[in-house]
PDB file as gemmi writes it, atoms N, CA and C in Angstrom:
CRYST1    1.000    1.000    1.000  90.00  90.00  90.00 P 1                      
ATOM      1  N   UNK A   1      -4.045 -18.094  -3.814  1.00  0.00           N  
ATOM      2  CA  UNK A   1      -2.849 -17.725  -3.095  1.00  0.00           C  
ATOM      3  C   UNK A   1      -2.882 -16.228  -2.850  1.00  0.00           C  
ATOM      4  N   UNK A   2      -2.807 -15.622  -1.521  1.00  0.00           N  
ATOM      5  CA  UNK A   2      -2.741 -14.587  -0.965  1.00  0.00           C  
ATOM      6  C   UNK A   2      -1.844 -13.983  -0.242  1.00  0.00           C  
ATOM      7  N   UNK A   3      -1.734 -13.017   0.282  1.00  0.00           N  
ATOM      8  CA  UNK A   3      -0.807 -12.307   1.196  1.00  0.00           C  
ATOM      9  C   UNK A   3      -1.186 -11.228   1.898  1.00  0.00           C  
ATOM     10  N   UNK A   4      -1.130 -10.735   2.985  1.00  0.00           N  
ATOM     11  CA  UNK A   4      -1.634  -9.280   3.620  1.00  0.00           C  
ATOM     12  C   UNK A   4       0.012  -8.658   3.935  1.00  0.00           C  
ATOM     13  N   UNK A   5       0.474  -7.798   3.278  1.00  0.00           N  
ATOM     14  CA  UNK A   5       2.096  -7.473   3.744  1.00  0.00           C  
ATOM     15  C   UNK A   5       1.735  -5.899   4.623  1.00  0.00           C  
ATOM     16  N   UNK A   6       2.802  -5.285   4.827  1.00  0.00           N  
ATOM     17  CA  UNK A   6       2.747  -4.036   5.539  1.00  0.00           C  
ATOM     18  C   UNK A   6       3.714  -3.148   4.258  1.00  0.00           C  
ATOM     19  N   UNK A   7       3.608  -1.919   4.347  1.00  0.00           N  
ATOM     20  CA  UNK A   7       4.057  -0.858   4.135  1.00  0.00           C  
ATOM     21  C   UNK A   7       3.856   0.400   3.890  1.00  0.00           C  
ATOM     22  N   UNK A   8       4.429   1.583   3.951  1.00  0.00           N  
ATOM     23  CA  UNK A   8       4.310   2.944   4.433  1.00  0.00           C  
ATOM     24  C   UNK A   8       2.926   2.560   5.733  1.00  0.00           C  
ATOM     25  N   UNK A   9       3.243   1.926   6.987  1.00  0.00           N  
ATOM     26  CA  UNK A   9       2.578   2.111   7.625  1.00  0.00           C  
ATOM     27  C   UNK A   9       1.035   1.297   7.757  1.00  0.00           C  
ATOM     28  N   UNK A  10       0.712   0.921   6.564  1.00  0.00           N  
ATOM     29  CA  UNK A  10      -0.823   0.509   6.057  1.00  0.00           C  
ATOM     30  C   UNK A  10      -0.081  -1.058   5.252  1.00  0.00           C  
ATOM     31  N   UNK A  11      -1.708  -1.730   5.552  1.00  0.00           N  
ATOM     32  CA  UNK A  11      -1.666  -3.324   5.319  1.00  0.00           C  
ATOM     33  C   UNK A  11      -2.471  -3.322   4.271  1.00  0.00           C  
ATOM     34  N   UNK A  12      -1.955  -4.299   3.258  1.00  0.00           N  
ATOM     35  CA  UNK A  12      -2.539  -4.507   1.566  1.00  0.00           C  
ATOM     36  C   UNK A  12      -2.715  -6.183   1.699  1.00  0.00           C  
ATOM     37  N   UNK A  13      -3.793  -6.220   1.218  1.00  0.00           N  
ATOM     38  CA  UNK A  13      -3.904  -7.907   0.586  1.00  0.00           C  
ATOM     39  C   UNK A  13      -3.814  -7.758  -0.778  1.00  0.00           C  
ATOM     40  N   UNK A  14      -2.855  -9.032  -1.448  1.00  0.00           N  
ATOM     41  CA  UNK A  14      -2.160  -9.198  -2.334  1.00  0.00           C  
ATOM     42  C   UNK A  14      -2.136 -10.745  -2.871  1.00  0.00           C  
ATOM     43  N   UNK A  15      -2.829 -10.634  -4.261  1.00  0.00           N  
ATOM     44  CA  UNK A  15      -2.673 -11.812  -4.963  1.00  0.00           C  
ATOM     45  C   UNK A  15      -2.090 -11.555  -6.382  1.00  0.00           C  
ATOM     46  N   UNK A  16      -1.460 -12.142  -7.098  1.00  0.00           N  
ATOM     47  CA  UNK A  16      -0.978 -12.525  -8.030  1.00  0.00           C  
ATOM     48  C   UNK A  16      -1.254 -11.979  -8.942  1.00  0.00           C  
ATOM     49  N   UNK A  17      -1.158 -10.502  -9.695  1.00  0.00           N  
ATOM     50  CA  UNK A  17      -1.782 -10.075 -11.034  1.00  0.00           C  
ATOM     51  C   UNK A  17      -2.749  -8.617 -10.434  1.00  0.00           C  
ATOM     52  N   UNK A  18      -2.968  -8.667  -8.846  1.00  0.00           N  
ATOM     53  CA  UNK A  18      -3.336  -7.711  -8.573  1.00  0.00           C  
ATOM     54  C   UNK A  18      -2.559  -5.973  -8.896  1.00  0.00           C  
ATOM     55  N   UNK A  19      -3.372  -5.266  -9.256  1.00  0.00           N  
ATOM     56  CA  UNK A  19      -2.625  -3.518  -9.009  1.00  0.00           C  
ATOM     57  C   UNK A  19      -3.036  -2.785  -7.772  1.00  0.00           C  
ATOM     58  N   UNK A  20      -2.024  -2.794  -7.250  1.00  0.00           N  
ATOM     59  CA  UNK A  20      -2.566  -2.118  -5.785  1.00  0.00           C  
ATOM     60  C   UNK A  20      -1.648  -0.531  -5.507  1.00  0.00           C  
ATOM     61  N   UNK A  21      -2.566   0.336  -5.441  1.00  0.00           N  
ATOM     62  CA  UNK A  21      -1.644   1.851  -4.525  1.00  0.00           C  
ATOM     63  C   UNK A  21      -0.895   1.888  -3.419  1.00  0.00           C  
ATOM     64  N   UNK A  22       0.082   2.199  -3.063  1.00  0.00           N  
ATOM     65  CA  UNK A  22       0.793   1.689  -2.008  1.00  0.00           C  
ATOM     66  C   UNK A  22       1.002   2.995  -1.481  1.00  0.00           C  
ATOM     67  N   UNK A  23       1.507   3.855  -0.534  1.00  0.00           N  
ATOM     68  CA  UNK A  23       1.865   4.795  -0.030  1.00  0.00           C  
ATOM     69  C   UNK A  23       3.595   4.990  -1.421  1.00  0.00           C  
ATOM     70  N   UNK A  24       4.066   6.244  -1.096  1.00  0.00           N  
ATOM     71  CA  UNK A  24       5.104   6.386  -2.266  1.00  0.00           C  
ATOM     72  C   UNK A  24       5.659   5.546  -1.753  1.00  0.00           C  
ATOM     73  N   UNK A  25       6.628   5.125  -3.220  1.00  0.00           N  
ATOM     74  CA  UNK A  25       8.003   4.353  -2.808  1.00  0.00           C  
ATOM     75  C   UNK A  25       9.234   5.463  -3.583  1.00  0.00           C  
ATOM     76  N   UNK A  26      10.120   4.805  -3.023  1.00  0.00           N  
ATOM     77  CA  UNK A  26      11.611   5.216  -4.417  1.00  0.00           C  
ATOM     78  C   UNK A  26      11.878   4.266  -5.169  1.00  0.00           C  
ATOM     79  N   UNK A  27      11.080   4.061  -6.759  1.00  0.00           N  
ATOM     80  CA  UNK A  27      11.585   3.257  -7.109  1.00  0.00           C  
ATOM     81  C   UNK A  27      10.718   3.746  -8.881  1.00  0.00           C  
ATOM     82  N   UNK A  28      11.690   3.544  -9.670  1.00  0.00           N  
ATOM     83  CA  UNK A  28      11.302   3.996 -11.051  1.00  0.00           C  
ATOM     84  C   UNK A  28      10.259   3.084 -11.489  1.00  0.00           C  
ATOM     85  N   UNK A  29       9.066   3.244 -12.532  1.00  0.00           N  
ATOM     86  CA  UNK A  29       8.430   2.612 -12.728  1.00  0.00           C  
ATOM     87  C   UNK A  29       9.279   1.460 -13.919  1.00  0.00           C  
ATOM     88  N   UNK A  30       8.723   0.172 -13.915  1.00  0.00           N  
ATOM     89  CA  UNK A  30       9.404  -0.847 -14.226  1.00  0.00           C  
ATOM     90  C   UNK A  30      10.776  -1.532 -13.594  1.00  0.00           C  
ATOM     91  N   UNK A  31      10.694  -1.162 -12.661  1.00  0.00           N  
ATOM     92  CA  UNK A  31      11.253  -1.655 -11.370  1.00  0.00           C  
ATOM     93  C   UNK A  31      11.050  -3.307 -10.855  1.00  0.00           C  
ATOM     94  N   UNK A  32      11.633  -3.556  -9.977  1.00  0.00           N  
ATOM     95  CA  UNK A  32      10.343  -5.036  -9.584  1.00  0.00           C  
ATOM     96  C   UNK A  32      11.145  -4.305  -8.120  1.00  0.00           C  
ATOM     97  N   UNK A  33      10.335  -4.636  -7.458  1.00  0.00           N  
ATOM     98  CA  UNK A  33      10.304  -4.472  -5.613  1.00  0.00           C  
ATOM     99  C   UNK A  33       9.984  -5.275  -4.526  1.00  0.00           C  
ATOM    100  N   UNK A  34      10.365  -5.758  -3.584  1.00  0.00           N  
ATOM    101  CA  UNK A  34      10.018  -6.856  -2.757  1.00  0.00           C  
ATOM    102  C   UNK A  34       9.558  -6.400  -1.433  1.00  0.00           C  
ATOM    103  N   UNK A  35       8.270  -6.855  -1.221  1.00  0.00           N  
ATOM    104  CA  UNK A  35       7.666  -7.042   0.103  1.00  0.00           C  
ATOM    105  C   UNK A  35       8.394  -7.714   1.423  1.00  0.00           C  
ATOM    106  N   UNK A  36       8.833  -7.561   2.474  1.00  0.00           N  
ATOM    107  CA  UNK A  36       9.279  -8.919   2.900  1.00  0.00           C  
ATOM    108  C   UNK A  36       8.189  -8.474   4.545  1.00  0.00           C  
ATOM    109  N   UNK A  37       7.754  -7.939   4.517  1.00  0.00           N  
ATOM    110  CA  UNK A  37       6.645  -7.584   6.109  1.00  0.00           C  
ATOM    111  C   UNK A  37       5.754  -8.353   5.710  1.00  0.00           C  
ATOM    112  N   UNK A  38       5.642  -9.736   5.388  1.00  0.00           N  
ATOM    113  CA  UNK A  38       4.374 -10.128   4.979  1.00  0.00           C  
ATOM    114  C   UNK A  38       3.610 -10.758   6.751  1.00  0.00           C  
ATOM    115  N   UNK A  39       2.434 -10.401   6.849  1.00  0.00           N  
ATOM    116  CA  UNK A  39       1.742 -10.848   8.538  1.00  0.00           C  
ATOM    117  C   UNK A  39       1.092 -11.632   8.272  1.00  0.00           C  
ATOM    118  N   UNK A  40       0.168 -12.301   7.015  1.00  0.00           N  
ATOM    119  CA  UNK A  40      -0.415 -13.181   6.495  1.00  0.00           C  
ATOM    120  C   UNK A  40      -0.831 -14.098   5.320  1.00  0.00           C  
ATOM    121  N   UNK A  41       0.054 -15.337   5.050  1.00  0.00           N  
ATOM    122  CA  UNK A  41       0.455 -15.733   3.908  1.00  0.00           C  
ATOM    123  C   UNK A  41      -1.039 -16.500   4.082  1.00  0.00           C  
ATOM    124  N   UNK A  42      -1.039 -17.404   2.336  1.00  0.00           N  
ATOM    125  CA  UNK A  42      -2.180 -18.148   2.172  1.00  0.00           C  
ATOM    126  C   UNK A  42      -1.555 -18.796   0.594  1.00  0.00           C  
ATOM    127  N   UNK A  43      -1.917 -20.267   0.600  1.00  0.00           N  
ATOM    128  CA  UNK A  43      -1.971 -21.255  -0.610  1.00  0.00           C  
ATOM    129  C   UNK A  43      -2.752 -21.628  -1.144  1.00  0.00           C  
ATOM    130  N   UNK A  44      -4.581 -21.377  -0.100  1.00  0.00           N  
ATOM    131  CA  UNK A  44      -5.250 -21.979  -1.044  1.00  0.00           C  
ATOM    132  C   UNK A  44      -6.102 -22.618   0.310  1.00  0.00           C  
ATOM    133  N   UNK A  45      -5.245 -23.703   1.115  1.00  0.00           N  
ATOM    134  CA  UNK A  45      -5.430 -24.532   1.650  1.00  0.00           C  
ATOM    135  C   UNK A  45      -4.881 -24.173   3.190  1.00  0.00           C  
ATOM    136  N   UNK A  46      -3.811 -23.757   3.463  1.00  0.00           N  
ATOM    137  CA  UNK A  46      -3.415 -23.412   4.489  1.00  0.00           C  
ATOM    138  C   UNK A  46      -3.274 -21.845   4.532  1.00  0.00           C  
ATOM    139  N   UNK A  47      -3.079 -21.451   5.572  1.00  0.00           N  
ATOM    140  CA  UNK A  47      -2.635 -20.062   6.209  1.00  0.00           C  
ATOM    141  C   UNK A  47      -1.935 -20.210   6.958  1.00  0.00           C  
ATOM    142  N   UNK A  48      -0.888 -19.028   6.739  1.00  0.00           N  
ATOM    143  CA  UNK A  48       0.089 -19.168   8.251  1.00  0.00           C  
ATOM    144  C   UNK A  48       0.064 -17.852   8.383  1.00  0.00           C  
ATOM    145  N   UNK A  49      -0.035 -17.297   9.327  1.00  0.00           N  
ATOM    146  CA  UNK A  49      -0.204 -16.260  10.518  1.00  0.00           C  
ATOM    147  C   UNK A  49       1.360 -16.085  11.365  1.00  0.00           C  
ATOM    148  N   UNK A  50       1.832 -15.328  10.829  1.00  0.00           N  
ATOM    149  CA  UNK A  50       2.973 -14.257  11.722  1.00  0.00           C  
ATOM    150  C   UNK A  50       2.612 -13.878  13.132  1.00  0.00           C  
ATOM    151  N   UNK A  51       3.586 -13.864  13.730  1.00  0.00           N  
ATOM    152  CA  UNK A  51       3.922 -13.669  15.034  1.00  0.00           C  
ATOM    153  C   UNK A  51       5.086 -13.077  15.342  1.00  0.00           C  
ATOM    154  N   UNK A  52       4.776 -11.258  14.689  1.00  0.00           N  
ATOM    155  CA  UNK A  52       4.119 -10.868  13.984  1.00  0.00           C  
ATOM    156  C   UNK A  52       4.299 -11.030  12.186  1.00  0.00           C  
ATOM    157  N   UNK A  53       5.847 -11.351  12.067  1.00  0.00           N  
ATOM    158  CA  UNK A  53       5.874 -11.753  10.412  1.00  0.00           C  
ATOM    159  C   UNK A  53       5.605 -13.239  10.558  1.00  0.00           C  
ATOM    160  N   UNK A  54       5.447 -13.734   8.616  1.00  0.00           N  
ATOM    161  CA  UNK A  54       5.685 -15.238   8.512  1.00  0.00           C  
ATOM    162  C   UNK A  54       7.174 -15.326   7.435  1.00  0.00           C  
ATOM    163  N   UNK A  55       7.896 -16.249   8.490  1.00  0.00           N  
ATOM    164  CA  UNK A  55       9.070 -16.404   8.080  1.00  0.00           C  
ATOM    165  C   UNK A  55       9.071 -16.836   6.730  1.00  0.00           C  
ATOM    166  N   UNK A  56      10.024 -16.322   5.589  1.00  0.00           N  
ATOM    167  CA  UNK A  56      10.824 -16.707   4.557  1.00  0.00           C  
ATOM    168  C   UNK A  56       9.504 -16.431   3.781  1.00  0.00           C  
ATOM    169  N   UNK A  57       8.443 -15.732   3.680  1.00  0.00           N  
ATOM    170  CA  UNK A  57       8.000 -15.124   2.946  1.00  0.00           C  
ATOM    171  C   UNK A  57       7.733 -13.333   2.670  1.00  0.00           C  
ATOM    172  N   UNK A  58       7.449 -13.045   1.202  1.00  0.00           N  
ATOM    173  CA  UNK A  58       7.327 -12.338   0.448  1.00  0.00           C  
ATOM    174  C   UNK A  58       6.764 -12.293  -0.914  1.00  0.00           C  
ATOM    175  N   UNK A  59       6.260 -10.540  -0.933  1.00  0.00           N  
ATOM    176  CA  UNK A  59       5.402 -10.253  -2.023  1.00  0.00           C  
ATOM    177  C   UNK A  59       6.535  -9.554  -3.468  1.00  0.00           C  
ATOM    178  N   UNK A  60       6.224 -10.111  -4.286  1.00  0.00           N  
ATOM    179  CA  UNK A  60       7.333  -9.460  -5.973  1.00  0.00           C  
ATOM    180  C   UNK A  60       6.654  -8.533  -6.716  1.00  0.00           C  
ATOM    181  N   UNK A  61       6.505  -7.095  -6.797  1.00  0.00           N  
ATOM    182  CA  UNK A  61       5.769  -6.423  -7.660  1.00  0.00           C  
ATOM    183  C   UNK A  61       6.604  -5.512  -8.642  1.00  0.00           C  
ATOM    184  N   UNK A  62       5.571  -5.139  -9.109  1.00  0.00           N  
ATOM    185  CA  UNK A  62       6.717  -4.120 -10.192  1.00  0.00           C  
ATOM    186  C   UNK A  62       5.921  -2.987 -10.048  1.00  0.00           C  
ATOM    187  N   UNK A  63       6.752  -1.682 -10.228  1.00  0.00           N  
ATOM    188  CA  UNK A  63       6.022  -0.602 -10.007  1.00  0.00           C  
ATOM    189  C   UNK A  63       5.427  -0.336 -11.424  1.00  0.00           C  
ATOM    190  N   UNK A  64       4.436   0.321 -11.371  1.00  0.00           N  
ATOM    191  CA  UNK A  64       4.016   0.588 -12.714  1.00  0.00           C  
ATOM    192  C   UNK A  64       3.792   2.017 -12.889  1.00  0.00           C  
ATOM    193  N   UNK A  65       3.331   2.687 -11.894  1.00  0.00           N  
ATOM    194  CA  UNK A  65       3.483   4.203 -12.063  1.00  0.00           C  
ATOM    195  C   UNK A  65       3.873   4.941 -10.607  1.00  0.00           C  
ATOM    196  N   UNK A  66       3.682   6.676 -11.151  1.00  0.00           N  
ATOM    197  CA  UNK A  66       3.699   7.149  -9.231  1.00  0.00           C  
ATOM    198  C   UNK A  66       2.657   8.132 -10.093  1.00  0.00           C  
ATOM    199  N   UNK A  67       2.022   8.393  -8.781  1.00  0.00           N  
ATOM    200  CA  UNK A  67       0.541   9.334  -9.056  1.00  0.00           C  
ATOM    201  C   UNK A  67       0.271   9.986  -7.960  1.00  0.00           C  
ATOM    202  N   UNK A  68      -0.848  10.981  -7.733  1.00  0.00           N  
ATOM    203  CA  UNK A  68      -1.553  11.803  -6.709  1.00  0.00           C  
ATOM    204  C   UNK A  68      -3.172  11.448  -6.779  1.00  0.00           C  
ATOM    205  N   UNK A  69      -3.155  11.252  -5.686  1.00  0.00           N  
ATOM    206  CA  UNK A  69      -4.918  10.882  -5.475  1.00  0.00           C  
ATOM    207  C   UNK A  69      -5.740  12.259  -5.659  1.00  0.00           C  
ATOM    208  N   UNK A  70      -6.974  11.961  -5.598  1.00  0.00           N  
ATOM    209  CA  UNK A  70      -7.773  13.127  -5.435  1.00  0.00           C  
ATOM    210  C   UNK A  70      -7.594  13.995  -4.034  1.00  0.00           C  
ATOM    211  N   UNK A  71      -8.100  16.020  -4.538  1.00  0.00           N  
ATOM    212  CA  UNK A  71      -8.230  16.597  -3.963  1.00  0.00           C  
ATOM    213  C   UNK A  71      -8.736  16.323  -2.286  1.00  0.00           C  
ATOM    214  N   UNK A  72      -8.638  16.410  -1.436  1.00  0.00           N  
ATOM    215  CA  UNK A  72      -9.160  16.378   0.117  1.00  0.00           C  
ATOM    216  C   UNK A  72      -8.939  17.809   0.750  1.00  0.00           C  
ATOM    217  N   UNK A  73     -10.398  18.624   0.772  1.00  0.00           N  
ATOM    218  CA  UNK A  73     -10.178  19.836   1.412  1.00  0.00           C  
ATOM    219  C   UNK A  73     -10.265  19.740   2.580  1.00  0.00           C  
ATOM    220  N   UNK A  74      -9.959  20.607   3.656  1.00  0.00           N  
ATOM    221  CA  UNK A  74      -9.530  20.568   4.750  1.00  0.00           C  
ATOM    222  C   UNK A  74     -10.282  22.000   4.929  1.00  0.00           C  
ATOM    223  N   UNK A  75     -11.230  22.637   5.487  1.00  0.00           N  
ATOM    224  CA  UNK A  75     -11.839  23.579   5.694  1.00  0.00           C  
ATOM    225  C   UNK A  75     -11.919  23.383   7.508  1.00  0.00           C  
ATOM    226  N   UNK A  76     -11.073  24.991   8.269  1.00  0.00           N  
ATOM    227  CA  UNK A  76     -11.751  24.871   9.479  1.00  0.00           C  
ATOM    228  C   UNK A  76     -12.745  26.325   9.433  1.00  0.00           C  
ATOM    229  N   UNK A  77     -13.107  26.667  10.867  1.00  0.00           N  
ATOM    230  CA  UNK A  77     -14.119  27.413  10.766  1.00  0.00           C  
ATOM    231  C   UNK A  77     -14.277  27.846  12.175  1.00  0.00           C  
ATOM    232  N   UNK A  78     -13.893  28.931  12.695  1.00  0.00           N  
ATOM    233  CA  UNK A  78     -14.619  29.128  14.298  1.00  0.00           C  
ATOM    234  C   UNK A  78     -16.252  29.875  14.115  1.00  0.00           C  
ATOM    235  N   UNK A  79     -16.825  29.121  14.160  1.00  0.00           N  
ATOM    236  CA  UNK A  79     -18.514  30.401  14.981  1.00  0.00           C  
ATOM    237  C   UNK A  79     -18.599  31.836  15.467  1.00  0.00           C  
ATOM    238  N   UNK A  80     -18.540  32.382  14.999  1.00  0.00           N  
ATOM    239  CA  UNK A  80     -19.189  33.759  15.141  1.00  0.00           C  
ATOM    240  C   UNK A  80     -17.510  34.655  15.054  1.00  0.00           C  
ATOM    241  N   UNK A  81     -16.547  34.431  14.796  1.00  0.00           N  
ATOM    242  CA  UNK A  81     -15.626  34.890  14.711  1.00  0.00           C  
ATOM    243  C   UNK A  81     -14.553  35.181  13.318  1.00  0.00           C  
ATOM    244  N   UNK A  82     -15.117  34.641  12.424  1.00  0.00           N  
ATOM    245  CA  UNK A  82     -14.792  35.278  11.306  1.00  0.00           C  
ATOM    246  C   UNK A  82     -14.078  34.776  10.634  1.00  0.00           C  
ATOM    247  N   UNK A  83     -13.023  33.146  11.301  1.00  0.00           N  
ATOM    248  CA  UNK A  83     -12.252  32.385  11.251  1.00  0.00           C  
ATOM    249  C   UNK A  83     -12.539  31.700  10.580  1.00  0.00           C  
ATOM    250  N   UNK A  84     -11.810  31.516   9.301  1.00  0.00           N  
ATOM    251  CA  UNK A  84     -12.298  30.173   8.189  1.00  0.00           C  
ATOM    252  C   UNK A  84     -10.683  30.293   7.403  1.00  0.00           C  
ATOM    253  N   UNK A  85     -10.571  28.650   6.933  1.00  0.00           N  
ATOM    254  CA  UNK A  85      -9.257  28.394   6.522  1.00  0.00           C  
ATOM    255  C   UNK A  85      -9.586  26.928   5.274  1.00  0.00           C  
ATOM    256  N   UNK A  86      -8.948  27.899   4.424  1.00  0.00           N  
ATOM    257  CA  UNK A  86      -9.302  25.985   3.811  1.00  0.00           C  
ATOM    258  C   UNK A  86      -8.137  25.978   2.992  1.00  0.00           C  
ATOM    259  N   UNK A  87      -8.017  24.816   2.991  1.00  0.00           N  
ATOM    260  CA  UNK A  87      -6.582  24.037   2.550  1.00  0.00           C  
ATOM    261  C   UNK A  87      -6.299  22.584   1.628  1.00  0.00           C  
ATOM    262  N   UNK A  88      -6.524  22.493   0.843  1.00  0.00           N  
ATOM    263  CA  UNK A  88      -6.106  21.159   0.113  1.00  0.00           C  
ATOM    264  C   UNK A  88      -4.932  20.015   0.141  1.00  0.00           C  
ATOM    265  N   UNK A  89      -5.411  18.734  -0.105  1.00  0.00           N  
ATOM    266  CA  UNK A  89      -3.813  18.185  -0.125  1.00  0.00           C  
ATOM    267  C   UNK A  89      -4.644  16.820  -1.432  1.00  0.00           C  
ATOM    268  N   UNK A  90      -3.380  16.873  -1.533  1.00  0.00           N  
ATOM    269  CA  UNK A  90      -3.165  15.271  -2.744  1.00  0.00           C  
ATOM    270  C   UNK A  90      -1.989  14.278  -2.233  1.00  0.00           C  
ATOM    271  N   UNK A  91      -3.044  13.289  -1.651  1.00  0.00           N  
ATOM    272  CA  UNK A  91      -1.392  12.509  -1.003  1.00  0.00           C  
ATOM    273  C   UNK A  91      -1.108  11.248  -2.067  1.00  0.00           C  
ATOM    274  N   UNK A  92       0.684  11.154  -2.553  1.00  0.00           N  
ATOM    275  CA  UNK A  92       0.844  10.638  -3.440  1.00  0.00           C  
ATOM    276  C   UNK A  92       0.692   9.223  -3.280  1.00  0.00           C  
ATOM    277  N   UNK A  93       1.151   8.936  -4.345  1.00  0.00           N  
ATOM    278  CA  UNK A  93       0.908   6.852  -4.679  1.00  0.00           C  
ATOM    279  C   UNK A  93       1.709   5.905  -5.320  1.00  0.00           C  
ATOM    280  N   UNK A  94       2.246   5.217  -5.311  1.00  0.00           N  
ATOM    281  CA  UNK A  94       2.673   4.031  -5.962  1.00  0.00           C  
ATOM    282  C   UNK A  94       1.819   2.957  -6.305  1.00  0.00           C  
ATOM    283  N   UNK A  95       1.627   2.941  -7.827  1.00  0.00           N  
ATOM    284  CA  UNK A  95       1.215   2.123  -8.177  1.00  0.00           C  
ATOM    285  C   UNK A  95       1.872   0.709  -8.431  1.00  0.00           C  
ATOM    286  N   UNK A  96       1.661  -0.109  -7.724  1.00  0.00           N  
ATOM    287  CA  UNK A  96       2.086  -1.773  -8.220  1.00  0.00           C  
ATOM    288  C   UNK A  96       1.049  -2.926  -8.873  1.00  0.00           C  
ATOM    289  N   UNK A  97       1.955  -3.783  -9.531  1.00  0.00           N  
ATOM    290  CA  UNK A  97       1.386  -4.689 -10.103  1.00  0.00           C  
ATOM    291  C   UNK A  97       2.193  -6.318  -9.178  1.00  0.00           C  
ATOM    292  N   UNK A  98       1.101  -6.862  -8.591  1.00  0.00           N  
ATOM    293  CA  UNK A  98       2.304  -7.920  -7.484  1.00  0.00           C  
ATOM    294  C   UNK A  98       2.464  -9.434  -8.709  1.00  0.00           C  
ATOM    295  N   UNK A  99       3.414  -9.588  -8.849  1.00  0.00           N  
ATOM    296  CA  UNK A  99       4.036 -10.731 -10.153  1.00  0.00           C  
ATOM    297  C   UNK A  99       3.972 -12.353  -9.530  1.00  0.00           C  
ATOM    298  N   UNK A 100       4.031 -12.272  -8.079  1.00  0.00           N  
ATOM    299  CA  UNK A 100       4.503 -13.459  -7.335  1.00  0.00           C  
ATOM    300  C   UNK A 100       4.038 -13.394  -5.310  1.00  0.00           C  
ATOM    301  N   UNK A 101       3.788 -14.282  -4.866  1.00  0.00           N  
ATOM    302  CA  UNK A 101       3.742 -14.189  -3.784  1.00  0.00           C  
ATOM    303  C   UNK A 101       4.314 -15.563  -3.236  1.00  0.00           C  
ATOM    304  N   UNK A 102       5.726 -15.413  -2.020  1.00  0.00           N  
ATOM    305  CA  UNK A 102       6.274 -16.577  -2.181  1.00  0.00           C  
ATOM    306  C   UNK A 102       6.328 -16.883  -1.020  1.00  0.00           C  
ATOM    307  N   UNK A 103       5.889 -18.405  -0.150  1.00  0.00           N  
ATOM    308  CA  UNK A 103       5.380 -18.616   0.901  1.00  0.00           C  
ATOM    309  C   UNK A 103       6.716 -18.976   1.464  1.00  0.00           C  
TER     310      UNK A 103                                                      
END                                                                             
């Protein structure tokens, strides 16, 4: 049993017991949180495919932490001009644990 849901923008596949990073959320860890953008459910046996959601389903997770990914430098540079810039970022995360996926 599966799921592909949407959020912050980006699509996650999601089964049952999985921990997945999600873009941030607002939500304290030990939370539970609900998916409801799900675009592609699954049982096993069937699939149903949204157009673009699938009705009366959703993903149940619980947050388990919030975190920052690794460093990503950002260095520009013009040629022969002396121009150089570098810049870092850490873009944050929500960690989930998905409890349920309900077709």
């Amino acid at each position: 049993m599966y799921a592909v849901f949407q959020t912050g923008g980006k699509q996650f596949r999601a089964e049952p017991g999985d921990r997945i990073r999600v873009p941030s959320l607002e939500a304290e860890p030990g939370e539970t949180i609900t998916f409801e953008r799900v675009l592609v459910a699954s049982n096993g046996s069937d699939v149903s495919i949204g157009a673009p959601l699938v009705d009366g389903a959703s993903v149940t997770a619980e947050v388990v932490r919030h975190g920052r990914d690794k460093k990503v430098v950002v260095f520009r540079r013009k040629r022969r001009k002396g121009y150089r810039r570098k810049k870092g970022h850490r873009q944050g995360f929500t960690e989930v644990r998905v409890s349920q996926v309900v077709l």
